[in-house]
C-alpha distance (Angstrom), angle and dihedral (degrees) to the residues before:
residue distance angle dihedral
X1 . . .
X2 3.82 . .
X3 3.75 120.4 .
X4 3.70 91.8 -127.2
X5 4.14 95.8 55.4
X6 4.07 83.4 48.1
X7 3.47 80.3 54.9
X8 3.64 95.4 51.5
X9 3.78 91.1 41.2
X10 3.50 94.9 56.1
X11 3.49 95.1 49.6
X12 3.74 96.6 49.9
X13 3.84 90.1 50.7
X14 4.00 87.1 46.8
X15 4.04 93.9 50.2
X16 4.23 87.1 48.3
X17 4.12 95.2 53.1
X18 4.31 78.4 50.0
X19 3.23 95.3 53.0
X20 3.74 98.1 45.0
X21 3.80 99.5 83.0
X22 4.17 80.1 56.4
X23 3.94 103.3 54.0
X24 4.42 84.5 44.0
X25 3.60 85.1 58.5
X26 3.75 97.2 36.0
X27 4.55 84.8 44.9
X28 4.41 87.1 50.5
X29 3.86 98.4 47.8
X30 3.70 88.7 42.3
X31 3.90 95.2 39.7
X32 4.41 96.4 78.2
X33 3.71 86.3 54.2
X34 4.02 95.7 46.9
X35 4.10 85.4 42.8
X36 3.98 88.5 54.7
X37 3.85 92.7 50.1
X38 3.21 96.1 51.8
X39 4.21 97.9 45.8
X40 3.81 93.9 36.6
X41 4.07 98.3 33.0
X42 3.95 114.3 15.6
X43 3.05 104.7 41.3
X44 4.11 101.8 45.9
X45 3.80 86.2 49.5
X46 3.78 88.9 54.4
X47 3.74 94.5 42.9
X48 4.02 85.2 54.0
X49 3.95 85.1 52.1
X50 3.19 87.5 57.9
X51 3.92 110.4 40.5
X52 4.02 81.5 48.3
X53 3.85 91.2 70.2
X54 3.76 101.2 17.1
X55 3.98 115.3 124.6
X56 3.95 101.5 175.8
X57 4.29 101.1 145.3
X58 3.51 102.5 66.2
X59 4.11 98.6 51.8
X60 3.55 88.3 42.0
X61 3.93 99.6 53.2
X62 3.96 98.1 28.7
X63 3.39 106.3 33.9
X64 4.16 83.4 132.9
X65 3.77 97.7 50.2
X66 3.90 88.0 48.7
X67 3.49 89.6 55.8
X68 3.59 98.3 50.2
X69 3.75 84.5 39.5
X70 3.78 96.4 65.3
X71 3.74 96.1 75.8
X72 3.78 94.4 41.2
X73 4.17 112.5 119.5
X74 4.43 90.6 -129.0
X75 4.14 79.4 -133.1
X76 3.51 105.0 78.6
X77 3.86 151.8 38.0
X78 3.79 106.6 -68.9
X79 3.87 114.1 -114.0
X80 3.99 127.5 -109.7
X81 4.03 85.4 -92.8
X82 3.74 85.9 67.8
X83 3.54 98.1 46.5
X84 3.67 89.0 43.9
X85 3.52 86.4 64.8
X86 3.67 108.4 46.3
X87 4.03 83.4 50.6
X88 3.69 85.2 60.6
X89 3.38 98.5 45.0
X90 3.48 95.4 52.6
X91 3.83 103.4 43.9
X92 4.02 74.8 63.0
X93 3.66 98.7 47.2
X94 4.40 94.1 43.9
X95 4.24 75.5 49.6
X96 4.34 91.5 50.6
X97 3.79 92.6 33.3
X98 3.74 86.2 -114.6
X99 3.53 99.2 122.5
X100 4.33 91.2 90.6
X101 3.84 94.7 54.3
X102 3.85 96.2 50.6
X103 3.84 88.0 45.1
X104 3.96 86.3 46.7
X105 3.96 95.8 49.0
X106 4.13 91.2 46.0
X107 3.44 89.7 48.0
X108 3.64 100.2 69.0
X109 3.82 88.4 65.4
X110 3.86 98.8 27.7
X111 3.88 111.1 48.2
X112 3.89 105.6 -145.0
X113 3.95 90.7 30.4
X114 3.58 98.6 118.6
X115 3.99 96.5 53.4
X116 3.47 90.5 41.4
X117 3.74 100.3 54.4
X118 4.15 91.3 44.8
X119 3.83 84.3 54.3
X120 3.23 99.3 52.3
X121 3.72 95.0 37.8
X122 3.94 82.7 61.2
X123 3.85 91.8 48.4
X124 3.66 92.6 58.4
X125 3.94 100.7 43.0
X126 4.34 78.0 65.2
X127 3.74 91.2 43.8
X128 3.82 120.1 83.2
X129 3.88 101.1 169.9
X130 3.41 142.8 21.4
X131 2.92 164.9 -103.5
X132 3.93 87.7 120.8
X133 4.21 111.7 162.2
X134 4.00 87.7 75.3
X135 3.81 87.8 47.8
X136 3.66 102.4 48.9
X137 3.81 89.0 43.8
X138 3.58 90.0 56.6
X139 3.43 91.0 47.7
X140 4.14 88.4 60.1
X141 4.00 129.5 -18.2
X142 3.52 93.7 -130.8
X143 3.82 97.6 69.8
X144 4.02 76.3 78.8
X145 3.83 93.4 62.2
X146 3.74 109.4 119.3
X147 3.91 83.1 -166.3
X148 3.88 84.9 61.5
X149 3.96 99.9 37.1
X150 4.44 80.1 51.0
X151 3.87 90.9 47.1
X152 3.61 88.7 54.4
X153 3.28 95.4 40.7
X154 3.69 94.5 58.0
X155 3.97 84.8 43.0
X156 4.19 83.5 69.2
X157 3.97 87.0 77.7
X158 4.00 120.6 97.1
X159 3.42 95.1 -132.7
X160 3.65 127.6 44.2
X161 3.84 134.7 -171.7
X162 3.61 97.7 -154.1
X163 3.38 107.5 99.3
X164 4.10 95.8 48.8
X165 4.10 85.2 53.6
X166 3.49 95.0 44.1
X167 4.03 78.5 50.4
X168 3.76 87.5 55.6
X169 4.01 94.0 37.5
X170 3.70 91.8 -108.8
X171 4.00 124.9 127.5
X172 3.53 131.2 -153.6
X173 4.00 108.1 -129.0
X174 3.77 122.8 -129.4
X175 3.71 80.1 -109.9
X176 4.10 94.3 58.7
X177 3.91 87.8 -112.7
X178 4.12 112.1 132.0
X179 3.69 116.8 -127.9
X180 3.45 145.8 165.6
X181 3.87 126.5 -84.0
X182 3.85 109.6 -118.6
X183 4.12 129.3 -143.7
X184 3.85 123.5 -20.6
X185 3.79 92.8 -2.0
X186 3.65 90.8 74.7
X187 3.64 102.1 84.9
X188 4.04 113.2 122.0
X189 3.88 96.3 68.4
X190 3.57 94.0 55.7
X191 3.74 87.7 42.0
X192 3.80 89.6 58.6
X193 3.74 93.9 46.0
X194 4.06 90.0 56.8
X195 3.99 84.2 45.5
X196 3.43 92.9 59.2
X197 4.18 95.7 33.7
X198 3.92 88.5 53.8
X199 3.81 91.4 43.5
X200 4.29 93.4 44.3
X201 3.99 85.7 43.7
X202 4.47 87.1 56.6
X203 3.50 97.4 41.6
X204 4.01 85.7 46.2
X205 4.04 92.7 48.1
X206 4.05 90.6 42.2
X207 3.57 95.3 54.9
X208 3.90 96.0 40.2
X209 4.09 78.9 58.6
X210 3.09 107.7 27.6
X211 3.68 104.6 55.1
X212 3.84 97.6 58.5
X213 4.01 85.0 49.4
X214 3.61 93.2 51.8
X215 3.76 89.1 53.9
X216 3.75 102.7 49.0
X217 3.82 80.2 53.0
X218 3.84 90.1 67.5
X219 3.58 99.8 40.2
X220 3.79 107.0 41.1
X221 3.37 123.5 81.8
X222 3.35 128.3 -73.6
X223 4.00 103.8 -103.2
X224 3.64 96.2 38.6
X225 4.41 92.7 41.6
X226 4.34 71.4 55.0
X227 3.78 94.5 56.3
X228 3.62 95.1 39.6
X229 4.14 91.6 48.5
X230 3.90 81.5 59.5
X231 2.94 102.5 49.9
X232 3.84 85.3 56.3
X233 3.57 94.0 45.8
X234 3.93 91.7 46.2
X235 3.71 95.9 81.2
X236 4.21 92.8 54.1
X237 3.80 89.3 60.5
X238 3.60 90.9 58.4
X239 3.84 130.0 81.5
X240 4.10 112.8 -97.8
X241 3.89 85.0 -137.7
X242 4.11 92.3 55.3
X243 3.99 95.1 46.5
X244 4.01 81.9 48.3
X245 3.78 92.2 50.9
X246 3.78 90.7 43.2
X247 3.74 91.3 59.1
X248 3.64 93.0 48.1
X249 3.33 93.8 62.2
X250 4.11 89.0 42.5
X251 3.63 97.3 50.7
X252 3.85 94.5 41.1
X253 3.99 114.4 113.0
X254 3.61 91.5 -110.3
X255 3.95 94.1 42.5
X256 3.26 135.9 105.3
X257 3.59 107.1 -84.5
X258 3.85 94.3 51.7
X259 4.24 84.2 49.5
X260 4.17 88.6 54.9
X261 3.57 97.5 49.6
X262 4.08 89.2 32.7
X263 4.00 77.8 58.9
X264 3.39 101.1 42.7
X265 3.66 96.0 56.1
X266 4.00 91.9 -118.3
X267 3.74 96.9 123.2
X268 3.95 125.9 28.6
X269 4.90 87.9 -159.1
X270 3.33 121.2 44.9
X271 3.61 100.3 -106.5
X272 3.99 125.3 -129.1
X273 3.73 106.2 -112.2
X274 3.74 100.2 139.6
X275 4.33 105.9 84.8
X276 3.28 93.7 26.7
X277 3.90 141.6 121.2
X278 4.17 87.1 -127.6
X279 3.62 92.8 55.7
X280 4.11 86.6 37.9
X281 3.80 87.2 61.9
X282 3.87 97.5 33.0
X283 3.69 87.5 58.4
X284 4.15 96.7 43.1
X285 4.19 88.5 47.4
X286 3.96 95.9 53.3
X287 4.34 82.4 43.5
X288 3.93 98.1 50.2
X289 4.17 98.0 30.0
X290 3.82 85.8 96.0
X291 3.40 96.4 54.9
X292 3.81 93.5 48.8
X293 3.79 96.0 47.3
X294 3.74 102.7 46.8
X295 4.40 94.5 58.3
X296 4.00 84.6 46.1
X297 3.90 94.6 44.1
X298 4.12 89.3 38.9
X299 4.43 81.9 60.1
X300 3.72 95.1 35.0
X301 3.82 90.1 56.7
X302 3.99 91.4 54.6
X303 3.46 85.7 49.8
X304 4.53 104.5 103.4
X305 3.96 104.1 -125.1
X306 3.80 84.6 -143.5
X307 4.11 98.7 77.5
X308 4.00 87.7 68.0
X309 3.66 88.2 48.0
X310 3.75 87.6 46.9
X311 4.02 90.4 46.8
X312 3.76 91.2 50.9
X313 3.78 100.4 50.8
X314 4.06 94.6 54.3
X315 3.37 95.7 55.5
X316 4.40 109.0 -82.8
X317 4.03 113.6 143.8
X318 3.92 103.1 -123.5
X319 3.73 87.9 -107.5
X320 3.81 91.4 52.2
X321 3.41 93.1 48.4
X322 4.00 101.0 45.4
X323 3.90 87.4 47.8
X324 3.83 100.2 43.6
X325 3.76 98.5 33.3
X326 3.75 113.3 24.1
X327 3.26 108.1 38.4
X328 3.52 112.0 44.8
X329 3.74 79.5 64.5
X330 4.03 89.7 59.2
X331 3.91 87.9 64.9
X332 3.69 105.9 107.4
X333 3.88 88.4 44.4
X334 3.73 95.0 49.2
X335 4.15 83.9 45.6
X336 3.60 95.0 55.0
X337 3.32 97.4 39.5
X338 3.32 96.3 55.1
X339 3.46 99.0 40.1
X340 3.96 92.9 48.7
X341 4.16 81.9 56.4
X342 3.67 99.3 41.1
X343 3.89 86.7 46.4
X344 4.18 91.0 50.9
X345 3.25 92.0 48.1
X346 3.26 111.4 59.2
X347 4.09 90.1 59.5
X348 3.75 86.0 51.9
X349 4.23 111.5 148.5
X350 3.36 118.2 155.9
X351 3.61 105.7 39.5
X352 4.00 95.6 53.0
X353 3.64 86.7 46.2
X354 3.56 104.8 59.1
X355 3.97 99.2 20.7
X356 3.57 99.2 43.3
X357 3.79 143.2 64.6
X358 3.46 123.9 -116.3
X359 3.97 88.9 -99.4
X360 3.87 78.9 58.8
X361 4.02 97.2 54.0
X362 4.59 112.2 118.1
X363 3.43 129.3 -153.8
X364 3.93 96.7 -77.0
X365 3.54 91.5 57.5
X366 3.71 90.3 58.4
X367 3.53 84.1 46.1
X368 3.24 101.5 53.2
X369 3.79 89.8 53.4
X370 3.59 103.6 52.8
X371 4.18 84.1 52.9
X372 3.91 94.2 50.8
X373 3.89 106.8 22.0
X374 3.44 110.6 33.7
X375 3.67 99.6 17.6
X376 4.43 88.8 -136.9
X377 4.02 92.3 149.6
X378 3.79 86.9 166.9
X379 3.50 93.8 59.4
X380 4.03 105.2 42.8
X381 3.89 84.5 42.1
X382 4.02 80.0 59.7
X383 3.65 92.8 48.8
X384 3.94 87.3 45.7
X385 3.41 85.8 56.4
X386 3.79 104.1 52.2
X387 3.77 93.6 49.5
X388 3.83 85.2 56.0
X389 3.36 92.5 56.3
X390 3.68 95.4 43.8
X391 3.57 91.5 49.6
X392 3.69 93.3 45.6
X393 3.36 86.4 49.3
X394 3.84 100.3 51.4
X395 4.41 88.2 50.0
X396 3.95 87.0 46.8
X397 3.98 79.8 53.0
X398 3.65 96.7 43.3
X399 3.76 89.9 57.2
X400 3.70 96.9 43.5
X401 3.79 93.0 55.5
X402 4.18 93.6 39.4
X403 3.68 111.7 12.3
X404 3.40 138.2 -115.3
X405 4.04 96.5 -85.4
X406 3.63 87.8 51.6
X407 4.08 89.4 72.5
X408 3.78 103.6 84.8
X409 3.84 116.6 167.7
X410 4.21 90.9 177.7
């Protein structure tokens, strides 16, 4: 090796141990911010990973069934051995109180699970031998279902993909064959489509009105462009539950709105905007129209005032020249104001929930009740999980189609 790259060497290695004490300083200011993401951001999304497939009850109240289970044919009756089994397993799960959460978990794929398992949880706490397959089939039939002794079966696994296909209104078969769910238990696709309509339909509206406010802001003078930003920035400071309330009352069929055009001799009826996907989306566009004009203002600001000028003196129509000249330079704001909106909207709670119908209701609605009605955390950590995805999906899109240094927020 040359003296001069030993040279070069040394001095690289000599300028890294200088700038050592540097990056540990850089690393320990930055280090309560990178703890926070990972407590508050990280680690929830992983936990929802997790519920999302999680398939804990079964193993932990059946662990002798499954075991007798495993050299079962999946064809026929079980024998006494297996029945055996579940009557031990359940004498211990009436004993741990355990006996309601199996019932609970088998009863999303086996409708009447949940009374069937207390009942015969209470048959065997009498019982103290057997034989006990001819007494739980004359408690109920169906405890000679193979398609129920396979379902639980499969149940015996750690990890389960039943609540992402139920998320996708798909079933697993007793058979382990994937299929389609059939008739009014085929709800969550067409729940994500009318996410993603109402949350296409807000970005649309916020950028049809937000991009002519965002360029008054730059041309008008400077104490009424101050006013006007205000007036933008008003709606942030307030509570997203007030400006929800306040539209309630607007939209309602005695409210204001209906009284204006009642007045104005636009409508002859009252008309029915309250519960409705319109006043859904009204509502959403006036909450999210800040947050579309302030990326696109941010750009339009950077943007010199002279080009139009320029444009306008060689000849370009004003139209031309806005179009042709201005704002293709507006891009990145437009992107990331849209995509900012789009993004917010699809996780949209309140606003469906007290302004719209229940035709109106998005995926975090449904979310939300699975978490506080039915208490089925498997199932809206699934649908957590497949609007991740989708909204992963739509950014990974986003910068495809425009590029990463397209996305401007300022």
């Amino acid at each position: 090796m040359a003296v001069a790259d030993m040279d070069r060497i040394n001095v690289f290695m000599a300028v890294r141990r200088a700038e050592k004490p540097a990056r540990r300083a850089a690393l320990s200011l930055a280090l309560p911010l990178i703890v926070f993401l990972v407590v508050a951001f990280v680690a929830p999304i992983l936990y929802l990973l997790v519920t999302a497939v999680g398939n804990p009850e079964t193993r932990q109240v059946l662990p002798r069934t499954l075991g007798a289970l495993e050299t079962w044919d999946g064809v026929s009756v079980p024998d006494e051995p297996v029945y055996a089994a579940l009557a031990a397993d359940l004498k211990v799960a009436k004993d741990n109180s355990t006996a309601a959460l199996l019932g609970k978990r088998l009863n999303y794929e086996i409708s009447g699970m949940r009374s069937r398992v207390l009942a015969a949880a209470r048959m065997v706490e009498r019982l103290d031998t057997g034989p006990y397959k001819q007494k739980f089939l004359e408690l109920n039939k169906d405890w000679g279902s193979p398609e129920s002794w396979a379902i639980i079966k499969r149940n015996g696994t750690s990890l389960t993909p039943y609540y992402l296909l139920t998320a996708l209104d798909l079933q697993q078969a007793p058979n382990g064959s994937v299929e389609r769910v059939q008739g009014d238990q085929a709800i969550f696709l067409d729940v994500l489509a009318r996410t993603l309509f109402v949350a296409g339909l807000v970005t649309l509206f916020t950028l049809i009105l937000g991009y002519p406010v965002a360029y008054v802001l730059t041309i008008a003078p400077k104490a009424i462009a101050g006013i006007m930003m205000l007036m933008v920035l008003l709606p942030l400071w307030t509570s997203l539950l007030v400006r929800t309330t306040a539209w309630v009352v607007l939209l309602q069929s005695d409210g204001v709105i209906n009284d204006v055009l009642m007045a104005l001799h636009l409508t002859s009826d009252r008309l029915q905007l309250i519960f409705t996907r319109a006043g859904t989306v009204i509502a959403m566009t006036h909450i999210q129209l800040p947050f579309t004009i302030l990326p696109i203002y941010s750009v339009m600001r950077s943007i010199p005032a002279t080009q139009l000028r320029a444009a306008r003196s060689l000849g370009a129509p004003p139209s031309s020249a806005f179009w042709r000249i201005y704002a293709p330079q507006t891009l990145p704001g437009v992107v990331a104001g849209c995509l900012m909106t789009f993004i917010l909207s699809l996780g949209y709670y309140i606003t469906p929930a007290l302004v719209g119908g229940p035709r109106d209701q998005m995926v975090s609605n449904f979310i939300s009740v699975y978490i506080n009605r039915d208490l089925n955390w498997g199932l809206a950590a699934a649908l957590g999980v497949v609007l991740l995805v989708v909204t992963l999906a739509i950014y990974l899109l986003f910068l495809r189609l425009v590029g990463a240094d397209k996305i401007k927020l300022g």
